[in-house]
C-alpha positions, -999 to +999 in steps of 0.1 A: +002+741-203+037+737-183+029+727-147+053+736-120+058+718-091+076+731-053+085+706-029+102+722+004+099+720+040+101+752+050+063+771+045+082+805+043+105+796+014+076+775-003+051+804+002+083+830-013+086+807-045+052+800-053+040+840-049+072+848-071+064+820-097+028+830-102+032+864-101+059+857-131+035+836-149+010+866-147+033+893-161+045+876-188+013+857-198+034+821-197+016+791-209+025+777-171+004+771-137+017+761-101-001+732-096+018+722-067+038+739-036+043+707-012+061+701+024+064+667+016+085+645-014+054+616-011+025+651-015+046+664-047+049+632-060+010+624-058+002+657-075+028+646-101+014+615-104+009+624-146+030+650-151+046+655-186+077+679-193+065+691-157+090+720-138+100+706-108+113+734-080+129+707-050+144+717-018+179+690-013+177+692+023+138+675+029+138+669+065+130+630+062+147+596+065+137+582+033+134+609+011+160+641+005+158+662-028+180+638-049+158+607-042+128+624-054+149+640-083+156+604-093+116+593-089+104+622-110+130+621-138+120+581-142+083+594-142+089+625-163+122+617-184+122+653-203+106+676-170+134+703-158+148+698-121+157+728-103+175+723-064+170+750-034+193+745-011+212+761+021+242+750+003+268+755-031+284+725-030+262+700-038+260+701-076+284+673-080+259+653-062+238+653-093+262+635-115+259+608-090+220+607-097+228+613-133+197+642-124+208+670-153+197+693-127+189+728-151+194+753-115+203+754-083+189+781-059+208+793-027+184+800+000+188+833+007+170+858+030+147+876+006+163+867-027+151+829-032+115+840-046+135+863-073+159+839-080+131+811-087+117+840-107+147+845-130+152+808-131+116+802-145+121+833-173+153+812-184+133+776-186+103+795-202+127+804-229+146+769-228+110+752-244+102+780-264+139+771-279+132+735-280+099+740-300+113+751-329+127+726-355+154+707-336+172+710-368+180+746-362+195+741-330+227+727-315+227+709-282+255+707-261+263+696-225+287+718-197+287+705-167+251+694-159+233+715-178+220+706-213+219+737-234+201+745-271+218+771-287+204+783-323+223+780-348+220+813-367+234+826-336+265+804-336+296+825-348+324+799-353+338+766-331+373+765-318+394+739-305+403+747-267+432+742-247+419+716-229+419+680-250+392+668-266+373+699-256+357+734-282+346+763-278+311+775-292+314+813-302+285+835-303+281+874-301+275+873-267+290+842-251+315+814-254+307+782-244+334+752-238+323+719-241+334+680-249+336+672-289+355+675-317+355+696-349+358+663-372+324+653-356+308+690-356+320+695-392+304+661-403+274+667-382+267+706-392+268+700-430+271+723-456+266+761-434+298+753-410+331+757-434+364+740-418+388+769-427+418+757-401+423+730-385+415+752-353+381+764-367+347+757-379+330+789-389+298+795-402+297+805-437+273+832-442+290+847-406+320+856-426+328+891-431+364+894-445+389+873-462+425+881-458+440+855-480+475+872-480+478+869-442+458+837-433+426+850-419+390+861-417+368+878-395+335+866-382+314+885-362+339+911-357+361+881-341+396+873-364+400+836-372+429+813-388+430+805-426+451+779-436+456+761-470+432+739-473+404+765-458+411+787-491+402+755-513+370+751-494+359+790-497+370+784-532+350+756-535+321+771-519+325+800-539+324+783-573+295+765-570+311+729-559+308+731-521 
């Protein structure tokens, strides 16, 4: 069982998070239990005392001259390397602040009148999927980084990689999303194997995504999305085609 943790000064917002959270947990019958909503850093960190992969809902602005949410980010991802911060906070500009912690914070959570036991609520749905993901064999997913967040995308879902318009930086295509991120093709190609097939020097598509070959014109289609073709991609489909790839 996932336990979930709340640290936050306020009792309103604490009490609005918690009675979203459980009644979440209830509906959709989640392996999860609250098994702490605390006003103070040194109270959630007692409870927390053995957590493991524990989900960790922390208010930044903890009204208290040693601790504020960053601090005790920092304490609880030493404890619990692989447990999932999320920050509340009266503020949007403070994400940067957890690149300074090196935090890999998964959320943050504007307080808002009404809206921050929801938002906890949709934020908990998208962790609860987040480990289902990560339970399957970490060979059928790819991991990437944007921004802060660390995200595990499966790859049967994974249309094609692009190189972006920014250096050093690609673009993962799915059906519903594209996501830009720091890499290379070379080292996605090498990584991927045998199911990703380097048709330009702009693309890395996977194979059994392809739908049409235009040879004549230099392309293919993937997922309903056109792609490049270039010389040497022919001679790997070929190759793939005969039997050699």
């Amino acid at each position: 069982m996932i336990g979930i943790y709340i640290c936050d000064d306020e009792d309103a917002v604490r009490h609005q998070i918690r009675t979203a959270l459980e009644w979440k947990i209830f509906v959709e019958d989640y392996d999860m239990q609250v098994v702490c909503s605390a006003a103070t850093a040194q109270e959630l960190l007692d409870a927390a005392e053995d957590a493991k992969r524990g989900v960790y809902f922390l208010d930044v602005e903890l009204k208290n001259d040693e601790w504020d949410g960053f601090r005790l980010g920092s304490e609880l991802r030493r404890r619990d390397p692989h447990g999932t911060l999320v920050y509340i906070t009266s503020y949007g500009d403070l994400a940067w602040r957890t690149f300074q912690y090196h935090l890999e914070a998964f959320d943050y959570i504007i307080k808002q009148p009404e809206q921050v036991g929801p938002l906890a609520a949709q934020c908990l749905e998208e962790i609860h999927a987040r480990l289902l993901d990560e339970r399957r064999d970490p060979e059928e997913l790819f991991t990437l980084r944007t921004g802060d967040v660390v995200r595990h995308i499966p790859l049967g879902e994974i249309l094609f990689f692009e190189t972006a318009a920014v250096p050093h930086h690609v673009l993962l295509h799915t059906a519903n999303s594209r996501l830009d991120f720091l890499g290379s093709l070379n080292e996605l190609g090498a990584q991927l194997g045998k199911r990703f097939i380097r048709t330009h020097r702009a693309y890395l598509v996977a194979a059994d995504k392809i739908e049409a070959v235009d040879l004549k014109h230099n392309r293919l289609w993937v997922g309903g999305r056109e792609c490049l073709l270039s010389r040497a991609g022919k001679a790997a489909l070929h190759k793939r085609e005969s039997g050699d790839a």
